[in-house]
Biotite code that builds the C-alpha atoms (Angstrom):
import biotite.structure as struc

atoms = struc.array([
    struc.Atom([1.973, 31.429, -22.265], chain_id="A", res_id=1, res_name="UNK", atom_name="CA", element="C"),
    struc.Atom([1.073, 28.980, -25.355], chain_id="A", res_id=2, res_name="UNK", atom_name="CA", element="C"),
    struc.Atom([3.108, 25.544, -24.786], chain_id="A", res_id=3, res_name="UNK", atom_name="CA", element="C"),
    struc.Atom([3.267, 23.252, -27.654], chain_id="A", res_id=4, res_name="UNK", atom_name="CA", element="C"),
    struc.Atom([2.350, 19.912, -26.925], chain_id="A", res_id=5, res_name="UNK", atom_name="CA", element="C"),
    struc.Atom([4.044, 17.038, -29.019], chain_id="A", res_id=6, res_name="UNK", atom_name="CA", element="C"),
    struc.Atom([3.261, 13.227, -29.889], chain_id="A", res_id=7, res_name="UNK", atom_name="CA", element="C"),
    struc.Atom([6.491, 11.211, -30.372], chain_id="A", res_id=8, res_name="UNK", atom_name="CA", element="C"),
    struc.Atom([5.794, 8.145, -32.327], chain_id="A", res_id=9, res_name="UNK", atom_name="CA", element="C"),
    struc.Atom([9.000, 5.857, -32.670], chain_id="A", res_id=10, res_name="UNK", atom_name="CA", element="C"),
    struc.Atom([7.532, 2.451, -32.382], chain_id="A", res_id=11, res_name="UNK", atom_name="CA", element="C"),
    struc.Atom([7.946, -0.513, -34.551], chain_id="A", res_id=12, res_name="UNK", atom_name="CA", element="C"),
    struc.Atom([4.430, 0.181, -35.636], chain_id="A", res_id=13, res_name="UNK", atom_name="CA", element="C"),
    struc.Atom([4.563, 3.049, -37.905], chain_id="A", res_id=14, res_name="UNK", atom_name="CA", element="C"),
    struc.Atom([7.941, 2.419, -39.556], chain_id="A", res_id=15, res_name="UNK", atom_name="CA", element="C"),
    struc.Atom([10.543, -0.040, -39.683], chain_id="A", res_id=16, res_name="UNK", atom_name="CA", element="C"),
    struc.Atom([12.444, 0.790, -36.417], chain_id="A", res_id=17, res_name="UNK", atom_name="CA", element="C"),
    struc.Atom([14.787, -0.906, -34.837], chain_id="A", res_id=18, res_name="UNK", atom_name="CA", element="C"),
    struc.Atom([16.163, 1.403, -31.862], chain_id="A", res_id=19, res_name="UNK", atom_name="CA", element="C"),
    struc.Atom([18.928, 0.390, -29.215], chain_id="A", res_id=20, res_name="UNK", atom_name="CA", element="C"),
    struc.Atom([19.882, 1.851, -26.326], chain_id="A", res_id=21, res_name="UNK", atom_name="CA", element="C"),
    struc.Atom([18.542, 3.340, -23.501], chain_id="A", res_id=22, res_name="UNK", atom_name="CA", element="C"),
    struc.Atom([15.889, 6.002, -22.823], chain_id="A", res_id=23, res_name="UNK", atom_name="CA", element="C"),
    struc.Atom([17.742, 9.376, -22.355], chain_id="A", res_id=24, res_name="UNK", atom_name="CA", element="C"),
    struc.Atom([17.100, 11.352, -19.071], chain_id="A", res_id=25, res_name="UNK", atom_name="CA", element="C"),
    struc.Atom([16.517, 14.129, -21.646], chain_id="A", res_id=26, res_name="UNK", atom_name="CA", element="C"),
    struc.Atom([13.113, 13.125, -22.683], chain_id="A", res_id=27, res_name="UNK", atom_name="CA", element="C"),
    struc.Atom([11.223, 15.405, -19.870], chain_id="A", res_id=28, res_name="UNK", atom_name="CA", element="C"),
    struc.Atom([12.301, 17.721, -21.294], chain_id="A", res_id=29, res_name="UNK", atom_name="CA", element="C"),
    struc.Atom([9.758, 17.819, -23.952], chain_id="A", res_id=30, res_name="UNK", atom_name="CA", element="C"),
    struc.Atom([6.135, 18.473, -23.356], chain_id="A", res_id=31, res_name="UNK", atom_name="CA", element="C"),
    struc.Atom([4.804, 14.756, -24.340], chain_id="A", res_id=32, res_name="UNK", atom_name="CA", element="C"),
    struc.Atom([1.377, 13.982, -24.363], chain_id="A", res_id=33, res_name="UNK", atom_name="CA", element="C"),
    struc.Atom([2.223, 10.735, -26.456], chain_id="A", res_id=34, res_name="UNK", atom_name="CA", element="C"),
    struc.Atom([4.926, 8.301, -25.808], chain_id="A", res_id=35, res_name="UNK", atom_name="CA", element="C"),
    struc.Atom([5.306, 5.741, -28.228], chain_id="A", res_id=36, res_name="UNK", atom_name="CA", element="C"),
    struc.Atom([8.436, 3.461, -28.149], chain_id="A", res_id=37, res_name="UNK", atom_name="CA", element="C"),
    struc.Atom([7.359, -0.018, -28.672], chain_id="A", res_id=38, res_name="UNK", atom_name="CA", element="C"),
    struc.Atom([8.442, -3.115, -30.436], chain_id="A", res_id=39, res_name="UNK", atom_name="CA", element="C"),
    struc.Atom([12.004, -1.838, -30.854], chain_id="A", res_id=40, res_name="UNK", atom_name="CA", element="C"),
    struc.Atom([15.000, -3.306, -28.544], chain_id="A", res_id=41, res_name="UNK", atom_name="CA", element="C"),
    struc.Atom([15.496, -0.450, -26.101], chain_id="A", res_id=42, res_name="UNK", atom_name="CA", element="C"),
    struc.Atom([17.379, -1.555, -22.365], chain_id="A", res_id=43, res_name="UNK", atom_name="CA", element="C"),
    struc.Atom([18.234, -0.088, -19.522], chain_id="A", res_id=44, res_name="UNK", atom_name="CA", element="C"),
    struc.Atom([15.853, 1.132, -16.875], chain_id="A", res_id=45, res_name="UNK", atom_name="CA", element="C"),
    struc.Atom([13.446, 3.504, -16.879], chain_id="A", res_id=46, res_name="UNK", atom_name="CA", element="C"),
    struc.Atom([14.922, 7.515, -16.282], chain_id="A", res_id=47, res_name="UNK", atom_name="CA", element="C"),
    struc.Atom([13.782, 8.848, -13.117], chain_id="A", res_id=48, res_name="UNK", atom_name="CA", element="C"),
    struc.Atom([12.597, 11.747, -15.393], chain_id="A", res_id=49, res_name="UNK", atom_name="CA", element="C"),
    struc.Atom([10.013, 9.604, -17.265], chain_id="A", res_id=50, res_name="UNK", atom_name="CA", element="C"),
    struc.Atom([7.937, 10.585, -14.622], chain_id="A", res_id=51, res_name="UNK", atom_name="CA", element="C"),
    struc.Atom([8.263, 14.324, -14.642], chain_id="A", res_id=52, res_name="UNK", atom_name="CA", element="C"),
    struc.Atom([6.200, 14.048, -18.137], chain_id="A", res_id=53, res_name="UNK", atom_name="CA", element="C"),
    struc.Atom([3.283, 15.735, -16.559], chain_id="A", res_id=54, res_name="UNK", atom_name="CA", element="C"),
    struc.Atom([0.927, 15.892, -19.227], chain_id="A", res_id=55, res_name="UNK", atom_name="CA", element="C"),
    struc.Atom([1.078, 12.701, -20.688], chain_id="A", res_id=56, res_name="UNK", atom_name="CA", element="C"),
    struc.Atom([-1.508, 10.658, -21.635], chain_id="A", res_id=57, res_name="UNK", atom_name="CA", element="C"),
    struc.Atom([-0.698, 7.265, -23.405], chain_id="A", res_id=58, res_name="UNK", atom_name="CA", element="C"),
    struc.Atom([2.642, 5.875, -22.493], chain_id="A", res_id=59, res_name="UNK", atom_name="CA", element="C"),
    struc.Atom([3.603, 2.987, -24.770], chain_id="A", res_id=60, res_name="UNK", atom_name="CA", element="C"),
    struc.Atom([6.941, 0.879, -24.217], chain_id="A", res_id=61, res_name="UNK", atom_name="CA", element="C"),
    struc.Atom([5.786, -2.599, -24.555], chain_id="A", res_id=62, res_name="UNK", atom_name="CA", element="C"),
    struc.Atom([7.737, -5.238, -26.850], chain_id="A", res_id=63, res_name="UNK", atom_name="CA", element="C"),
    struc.Atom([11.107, -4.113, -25.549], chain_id="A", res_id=64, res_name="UNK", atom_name="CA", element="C"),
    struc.Atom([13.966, -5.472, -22.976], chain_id="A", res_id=65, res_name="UNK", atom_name="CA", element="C"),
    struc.Atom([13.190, -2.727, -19.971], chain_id="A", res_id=66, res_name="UNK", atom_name="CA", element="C"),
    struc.Atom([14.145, -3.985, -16.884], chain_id="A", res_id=67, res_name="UNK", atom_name="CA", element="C"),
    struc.Atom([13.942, -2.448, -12.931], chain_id="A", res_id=68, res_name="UNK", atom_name="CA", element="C"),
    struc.Atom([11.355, -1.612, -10.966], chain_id="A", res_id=69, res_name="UNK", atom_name="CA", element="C"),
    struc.Atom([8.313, 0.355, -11.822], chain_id="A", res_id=70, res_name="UNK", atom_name="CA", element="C"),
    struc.Atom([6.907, 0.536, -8.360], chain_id="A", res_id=71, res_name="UNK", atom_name="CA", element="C"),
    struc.Atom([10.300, 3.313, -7.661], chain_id="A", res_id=72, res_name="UNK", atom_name="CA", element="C"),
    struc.Atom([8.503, 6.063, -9.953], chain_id="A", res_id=73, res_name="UNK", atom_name="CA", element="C"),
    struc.Atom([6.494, 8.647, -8.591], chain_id="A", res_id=74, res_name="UNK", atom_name="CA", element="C"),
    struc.Atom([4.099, 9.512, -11.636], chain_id="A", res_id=75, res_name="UNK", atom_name="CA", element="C"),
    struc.Atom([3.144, 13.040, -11.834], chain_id="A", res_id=76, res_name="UNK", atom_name="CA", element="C"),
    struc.Atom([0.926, 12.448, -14.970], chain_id="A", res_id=77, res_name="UNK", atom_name="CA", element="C"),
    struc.Atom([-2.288, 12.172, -13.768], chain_id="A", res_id=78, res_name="UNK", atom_name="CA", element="C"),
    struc.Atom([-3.484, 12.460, -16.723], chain_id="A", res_id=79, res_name="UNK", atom_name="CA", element="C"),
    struc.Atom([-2.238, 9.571, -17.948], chain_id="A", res_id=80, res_name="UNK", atom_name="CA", element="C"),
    struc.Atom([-5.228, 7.166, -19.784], chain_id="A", res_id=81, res_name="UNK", atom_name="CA", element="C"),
    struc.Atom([-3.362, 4.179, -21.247], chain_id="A", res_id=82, res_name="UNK", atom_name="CA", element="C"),
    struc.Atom([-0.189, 2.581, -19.834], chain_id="A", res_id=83, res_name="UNK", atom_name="CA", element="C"),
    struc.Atom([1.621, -0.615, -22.005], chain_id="A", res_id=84, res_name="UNK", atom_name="CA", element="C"),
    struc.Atom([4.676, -1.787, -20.474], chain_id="A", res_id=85, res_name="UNK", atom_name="CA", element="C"),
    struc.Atom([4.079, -5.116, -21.562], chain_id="A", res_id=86, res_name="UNK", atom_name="CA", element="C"),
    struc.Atom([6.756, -7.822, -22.891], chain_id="A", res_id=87, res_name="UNK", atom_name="CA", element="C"),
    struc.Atom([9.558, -6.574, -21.173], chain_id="A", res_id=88, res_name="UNK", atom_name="CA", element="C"),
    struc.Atom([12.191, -7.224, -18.186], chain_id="A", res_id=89, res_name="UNK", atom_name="CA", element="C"),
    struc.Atom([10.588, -4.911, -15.591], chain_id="A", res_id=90, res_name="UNK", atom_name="CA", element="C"),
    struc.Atom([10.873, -7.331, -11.863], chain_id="A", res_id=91, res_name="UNK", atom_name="CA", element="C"),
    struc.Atom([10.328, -6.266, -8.410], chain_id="A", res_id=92, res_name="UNK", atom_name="CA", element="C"),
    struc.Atom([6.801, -5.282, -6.961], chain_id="A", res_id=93, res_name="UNK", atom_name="CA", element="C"),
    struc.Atom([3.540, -3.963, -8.181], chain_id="A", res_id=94, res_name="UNK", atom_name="CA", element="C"),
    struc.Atom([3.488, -0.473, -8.770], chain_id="A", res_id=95, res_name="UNK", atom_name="CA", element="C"),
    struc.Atom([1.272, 1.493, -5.888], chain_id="A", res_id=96, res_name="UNK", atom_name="CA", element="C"),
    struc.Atom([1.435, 4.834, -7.852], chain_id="A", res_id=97, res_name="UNK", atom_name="CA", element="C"),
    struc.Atom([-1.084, 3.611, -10.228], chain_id="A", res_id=98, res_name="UNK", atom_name="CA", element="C"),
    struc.Atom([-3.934, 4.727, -7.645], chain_id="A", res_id=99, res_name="UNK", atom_name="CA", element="C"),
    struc.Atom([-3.675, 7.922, -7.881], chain_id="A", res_id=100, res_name="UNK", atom_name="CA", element="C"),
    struc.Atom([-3.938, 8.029, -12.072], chain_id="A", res_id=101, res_name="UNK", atom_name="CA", element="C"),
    struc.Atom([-7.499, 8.479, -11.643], chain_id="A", res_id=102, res_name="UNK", atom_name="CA", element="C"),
    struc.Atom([-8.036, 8.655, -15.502], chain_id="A", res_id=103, res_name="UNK", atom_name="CA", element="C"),
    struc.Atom([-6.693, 5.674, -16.420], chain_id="A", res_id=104, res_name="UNK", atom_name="CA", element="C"),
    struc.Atom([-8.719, 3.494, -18.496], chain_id="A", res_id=105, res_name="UNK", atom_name="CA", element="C"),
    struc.Atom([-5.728, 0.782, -20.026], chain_id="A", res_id=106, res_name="UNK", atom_name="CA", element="C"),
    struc.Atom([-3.423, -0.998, -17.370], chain_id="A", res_id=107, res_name="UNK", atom_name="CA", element="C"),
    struc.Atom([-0.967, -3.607, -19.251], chain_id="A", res_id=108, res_name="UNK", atom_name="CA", element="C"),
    struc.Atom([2.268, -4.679, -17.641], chain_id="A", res_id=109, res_name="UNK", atom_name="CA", element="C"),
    struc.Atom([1.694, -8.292, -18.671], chain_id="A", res_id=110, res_name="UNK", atom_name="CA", element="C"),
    struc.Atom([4.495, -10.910, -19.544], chain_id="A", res_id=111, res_name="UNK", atom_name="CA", element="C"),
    struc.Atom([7.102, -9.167, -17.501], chain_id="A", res_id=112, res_name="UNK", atom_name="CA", element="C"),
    struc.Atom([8.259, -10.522, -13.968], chain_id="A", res_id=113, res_name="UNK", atom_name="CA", element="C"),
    struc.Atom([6.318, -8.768, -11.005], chain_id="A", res_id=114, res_name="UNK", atom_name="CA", element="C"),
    struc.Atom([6.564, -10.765, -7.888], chain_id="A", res_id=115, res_name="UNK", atom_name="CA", element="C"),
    struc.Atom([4.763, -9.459, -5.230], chain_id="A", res_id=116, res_name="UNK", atom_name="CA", element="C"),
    struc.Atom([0.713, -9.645, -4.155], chain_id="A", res_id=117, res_name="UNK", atom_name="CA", element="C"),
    struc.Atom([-1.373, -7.028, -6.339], chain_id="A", res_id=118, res_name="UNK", atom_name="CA", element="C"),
    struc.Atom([-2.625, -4.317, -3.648], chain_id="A", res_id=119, res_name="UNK", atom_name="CA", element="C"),
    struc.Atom([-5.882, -3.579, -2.581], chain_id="A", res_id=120, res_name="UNK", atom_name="CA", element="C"),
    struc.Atom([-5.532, -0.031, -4.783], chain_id="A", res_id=121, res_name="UNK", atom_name="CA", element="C"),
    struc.Atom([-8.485, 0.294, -7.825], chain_id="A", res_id=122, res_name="UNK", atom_name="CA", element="C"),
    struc.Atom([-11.252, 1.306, -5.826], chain_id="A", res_id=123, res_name="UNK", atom_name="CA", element="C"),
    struc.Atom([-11.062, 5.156, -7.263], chain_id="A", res_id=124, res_name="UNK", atom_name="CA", element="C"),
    struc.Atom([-9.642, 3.910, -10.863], chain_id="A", res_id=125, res_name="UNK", atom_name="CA", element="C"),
    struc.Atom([-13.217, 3.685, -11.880], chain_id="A", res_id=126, res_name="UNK", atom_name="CA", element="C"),
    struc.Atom([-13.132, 4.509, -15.397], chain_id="A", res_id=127, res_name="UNK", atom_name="CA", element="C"),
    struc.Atom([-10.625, 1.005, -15.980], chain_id="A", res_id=128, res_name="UNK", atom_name="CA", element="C"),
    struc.Atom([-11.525, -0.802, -19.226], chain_id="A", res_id=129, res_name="UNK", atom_name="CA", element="C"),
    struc.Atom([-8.511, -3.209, -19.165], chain_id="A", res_id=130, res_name="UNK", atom_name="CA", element="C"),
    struc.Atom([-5.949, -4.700, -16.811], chain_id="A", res_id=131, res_name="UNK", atom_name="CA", element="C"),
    struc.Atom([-3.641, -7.040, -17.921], chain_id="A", res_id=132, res_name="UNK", atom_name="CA", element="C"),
    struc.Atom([-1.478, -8.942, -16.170], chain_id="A", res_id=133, res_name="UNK", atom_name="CA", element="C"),
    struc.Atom([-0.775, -11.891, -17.256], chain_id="A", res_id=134, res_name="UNK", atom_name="CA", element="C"),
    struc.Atom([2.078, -13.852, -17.450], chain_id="A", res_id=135, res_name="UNK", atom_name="CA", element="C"),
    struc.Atom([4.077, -12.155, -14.123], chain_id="A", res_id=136, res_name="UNK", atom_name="CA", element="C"),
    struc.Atom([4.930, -14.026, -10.846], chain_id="A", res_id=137, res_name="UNK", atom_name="CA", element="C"),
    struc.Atom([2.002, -12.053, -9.071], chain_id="A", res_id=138, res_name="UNK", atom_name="CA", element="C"),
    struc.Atom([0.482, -13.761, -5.486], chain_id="A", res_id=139, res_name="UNK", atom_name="CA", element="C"),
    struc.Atom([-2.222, -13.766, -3.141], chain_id="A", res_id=140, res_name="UNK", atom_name="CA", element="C"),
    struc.Atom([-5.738, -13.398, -3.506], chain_id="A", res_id=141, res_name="UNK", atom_name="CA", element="C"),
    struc.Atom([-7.859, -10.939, -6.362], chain_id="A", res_id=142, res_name="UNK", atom_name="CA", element="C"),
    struc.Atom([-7.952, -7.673, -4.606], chain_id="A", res_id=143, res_name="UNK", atom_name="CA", element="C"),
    struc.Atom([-11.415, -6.873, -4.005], chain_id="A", res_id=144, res_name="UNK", atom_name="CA", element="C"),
    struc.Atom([-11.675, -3.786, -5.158], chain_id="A", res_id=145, res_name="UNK", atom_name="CA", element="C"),
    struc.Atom([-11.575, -4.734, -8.593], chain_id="A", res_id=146, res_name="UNK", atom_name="CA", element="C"),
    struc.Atom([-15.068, -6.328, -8.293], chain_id="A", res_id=147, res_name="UNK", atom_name="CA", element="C"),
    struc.Atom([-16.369, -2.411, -8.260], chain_id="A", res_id=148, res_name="UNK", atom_name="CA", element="C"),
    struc.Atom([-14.975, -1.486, -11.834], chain_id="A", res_id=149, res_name="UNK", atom_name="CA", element="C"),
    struc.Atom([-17.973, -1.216, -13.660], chain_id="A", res_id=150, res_name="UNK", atom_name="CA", element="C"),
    struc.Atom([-16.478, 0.029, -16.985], chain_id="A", res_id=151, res_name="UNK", atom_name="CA", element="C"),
    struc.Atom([-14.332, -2.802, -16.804], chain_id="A", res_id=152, res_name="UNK", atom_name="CA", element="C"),
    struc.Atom([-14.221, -5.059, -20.137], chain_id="A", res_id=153, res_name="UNK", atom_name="CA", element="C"),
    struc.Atom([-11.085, -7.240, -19.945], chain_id="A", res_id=154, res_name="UNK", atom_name="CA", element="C"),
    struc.Atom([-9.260, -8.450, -17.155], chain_id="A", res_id=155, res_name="UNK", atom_name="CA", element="C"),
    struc.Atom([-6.453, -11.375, -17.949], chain_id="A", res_id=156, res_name="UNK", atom_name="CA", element="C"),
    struc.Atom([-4.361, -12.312, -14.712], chain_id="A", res_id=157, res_name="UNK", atom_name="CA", element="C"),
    struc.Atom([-3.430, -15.558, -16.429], chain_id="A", res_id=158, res_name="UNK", atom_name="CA", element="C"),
    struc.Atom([0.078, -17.919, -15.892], chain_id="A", res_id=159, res_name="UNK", atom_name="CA", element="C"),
    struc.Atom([0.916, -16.243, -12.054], chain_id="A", res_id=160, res_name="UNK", atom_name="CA", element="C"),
    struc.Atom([1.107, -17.530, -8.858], chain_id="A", res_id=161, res_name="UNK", atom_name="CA", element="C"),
    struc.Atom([-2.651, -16.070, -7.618], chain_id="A", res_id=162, res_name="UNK", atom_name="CA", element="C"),
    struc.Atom([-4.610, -18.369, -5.013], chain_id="A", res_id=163, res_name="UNK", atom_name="CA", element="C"),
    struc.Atom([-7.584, -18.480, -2.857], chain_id="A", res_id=164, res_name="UNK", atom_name="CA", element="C"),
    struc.Atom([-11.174, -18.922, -4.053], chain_id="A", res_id=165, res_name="UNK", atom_name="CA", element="C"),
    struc.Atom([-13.068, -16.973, -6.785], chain_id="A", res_id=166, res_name="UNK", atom_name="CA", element="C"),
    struc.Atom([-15.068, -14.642, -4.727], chain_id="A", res_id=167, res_name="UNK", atom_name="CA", element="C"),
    struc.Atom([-18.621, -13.889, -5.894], chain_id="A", res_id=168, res_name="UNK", atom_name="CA", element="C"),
    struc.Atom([-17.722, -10.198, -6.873], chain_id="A", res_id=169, res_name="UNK", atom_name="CA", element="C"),
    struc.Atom([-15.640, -11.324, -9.692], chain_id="A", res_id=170, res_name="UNK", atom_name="CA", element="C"),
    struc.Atom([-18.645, -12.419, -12.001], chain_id="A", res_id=171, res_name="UNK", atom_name="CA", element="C"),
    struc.Atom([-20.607, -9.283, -11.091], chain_id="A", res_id=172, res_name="UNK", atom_name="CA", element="C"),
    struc.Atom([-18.503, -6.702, -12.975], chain_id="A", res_id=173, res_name="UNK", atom_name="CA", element="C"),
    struc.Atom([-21.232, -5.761, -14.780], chain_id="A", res_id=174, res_name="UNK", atom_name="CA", element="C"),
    struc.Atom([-19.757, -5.441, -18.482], chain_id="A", res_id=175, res_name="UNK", atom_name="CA", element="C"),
    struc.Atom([-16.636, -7.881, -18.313], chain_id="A", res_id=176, res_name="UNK", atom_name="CA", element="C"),
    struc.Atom([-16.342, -9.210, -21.784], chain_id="A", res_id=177, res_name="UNK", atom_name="CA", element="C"),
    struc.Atom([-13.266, -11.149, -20.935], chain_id="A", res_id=178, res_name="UNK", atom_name="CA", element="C"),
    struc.Atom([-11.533, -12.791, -18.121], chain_id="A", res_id=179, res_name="UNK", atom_name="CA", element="C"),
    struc.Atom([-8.176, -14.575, -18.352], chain_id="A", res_id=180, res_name="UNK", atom_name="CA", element="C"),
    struc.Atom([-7.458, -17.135, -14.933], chain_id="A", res_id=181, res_name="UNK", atom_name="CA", element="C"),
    struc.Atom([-5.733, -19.749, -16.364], chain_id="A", res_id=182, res_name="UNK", atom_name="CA", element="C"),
    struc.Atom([-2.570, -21.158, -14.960], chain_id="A", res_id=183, res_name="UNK", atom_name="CA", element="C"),
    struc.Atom([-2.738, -20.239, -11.354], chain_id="A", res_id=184, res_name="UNK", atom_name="CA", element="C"),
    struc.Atom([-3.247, -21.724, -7.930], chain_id="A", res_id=185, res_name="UNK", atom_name="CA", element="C"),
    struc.Atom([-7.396, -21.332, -7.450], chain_id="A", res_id=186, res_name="UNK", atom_name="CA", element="C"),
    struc.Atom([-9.289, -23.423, -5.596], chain_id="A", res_id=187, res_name="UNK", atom_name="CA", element="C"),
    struc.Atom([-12.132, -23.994, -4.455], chain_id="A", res_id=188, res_name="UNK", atom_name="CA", element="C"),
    struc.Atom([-15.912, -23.975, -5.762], chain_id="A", res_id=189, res_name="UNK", atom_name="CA", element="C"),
    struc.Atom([-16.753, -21.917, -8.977], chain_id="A", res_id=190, res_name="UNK", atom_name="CA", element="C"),
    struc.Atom([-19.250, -19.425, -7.980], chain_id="A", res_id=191, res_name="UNK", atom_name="CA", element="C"),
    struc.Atom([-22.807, -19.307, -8.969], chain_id="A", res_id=192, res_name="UNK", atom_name="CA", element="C"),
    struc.Atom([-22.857, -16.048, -9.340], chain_id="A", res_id=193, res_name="UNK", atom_name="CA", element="C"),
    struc.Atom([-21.231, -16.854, -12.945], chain_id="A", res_id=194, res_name="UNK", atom_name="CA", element="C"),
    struc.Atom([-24.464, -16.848, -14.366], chain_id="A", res_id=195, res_name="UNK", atom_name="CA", element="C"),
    struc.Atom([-24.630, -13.311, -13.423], chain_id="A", res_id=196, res_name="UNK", atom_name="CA", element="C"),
    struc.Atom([-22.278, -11.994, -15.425], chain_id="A", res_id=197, res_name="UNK", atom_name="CA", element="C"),
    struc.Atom([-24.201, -11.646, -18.633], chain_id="A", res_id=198, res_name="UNK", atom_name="CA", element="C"),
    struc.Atom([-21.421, -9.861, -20.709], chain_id="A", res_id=199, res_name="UNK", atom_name="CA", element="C"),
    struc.Atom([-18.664, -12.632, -20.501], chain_id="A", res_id=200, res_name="UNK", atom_name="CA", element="C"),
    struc.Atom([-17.860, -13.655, -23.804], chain_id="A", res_id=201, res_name="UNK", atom_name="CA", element="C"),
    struc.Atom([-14.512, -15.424, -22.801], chain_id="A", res_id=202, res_name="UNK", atom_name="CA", element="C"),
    struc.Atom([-13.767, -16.917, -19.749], chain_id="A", res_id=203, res_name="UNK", atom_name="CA", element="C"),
    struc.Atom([-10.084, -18.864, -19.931], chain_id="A", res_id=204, res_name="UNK", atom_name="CA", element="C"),
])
């Protein structure tokens, strides 16, 4: 049976947008492979049947005033390659579903108002080229298995409440480009393994 497979583009981007409201339950009901709502002024939570959208790929909703809790949704995308949640109102814990989106390459729920550790979870995400999350309320240590993400470029866990030394593993991601500490609780000796991690280009 031939299923057509759509791209909805409504973001602030591509025209001059400006849409209120909340996002309908109805929205499963279409099979997305592209979900772009960002940089209007959307509310609410997010519909439990966000997460029925099981082909999608890029999910886009940053630069709006979501709120709730992400960690509640039970993705059944794994398909999903790029998630942007960022600049919004979204509070509570950090999302455990995210392990099992083994195709993910973009992670950004930054400036938003997580509170809880980050868990142990990326050791199959292998293919992750960016995690941001910056600017949360985020604690603990650096789970360690980020230090195994190889393809990782950019990883920005800036203005939280993160502690604990900087383990050696963190400057041996082998093509990290940039890495974003600032404004935490570290402490500590900087590693020497720094001097290992030949792609750094920004280190803030």
């Amino acid at each position: 049976m031939f299923i057509n497979h759509f791209f909805l583009d409504l973001s602030c981007r591509k025209e001059n947008n400006n849409l209120r409201g909340s996002i309908p339950e109805e929205i499963s009901l279409i099979e997305l492979v592209i979900l772009d709502l960002a940089r209007n002024e959307i509310t609410g939570t997010l519909p439990s049947t966000l997460q029925n959208l099981s082909i999608l790929t890029n999910l886009h909703l940053d630069s709006n005033q979501i709120k709730g809790s992400i960690a509640s949704a039970t993705w059944k995308a794994t398909s999903l390659v790029e998630i942007s949640m960022r600049d919004n109102l979204f509070s509570g814990t950090f999302p455990t579903f995210i392990e099992e989106l083994y195709k993910l390459e973009v992670l950004d729920l930054g400036a938003n108002q997580l509170s809880s550790t980050i868990p142990n979870i990326f050791g199959r995400l292998t293919g992750l080229k960016k995690i941001d999350l910056g600017s949360n309320k985020l604690s603990g240590e650096i789970p360690e298995t980020m230090f195994i993400l190889n393809e990782l470029v950019e990883l920005s866990l800036f203005e939280n409440l993160l502690n604990g030394t900087l383990n050696d593993g963190l400057f041996q991601i082998r093509k990290l480009q940039i890495l974003k500490l600032h404004t935490n609780n570290f402490s500590g000796t900087l590693p020497a393994t720094i001097g290992e991690c030949a792609a750094l280009g920004k280190c803030f």
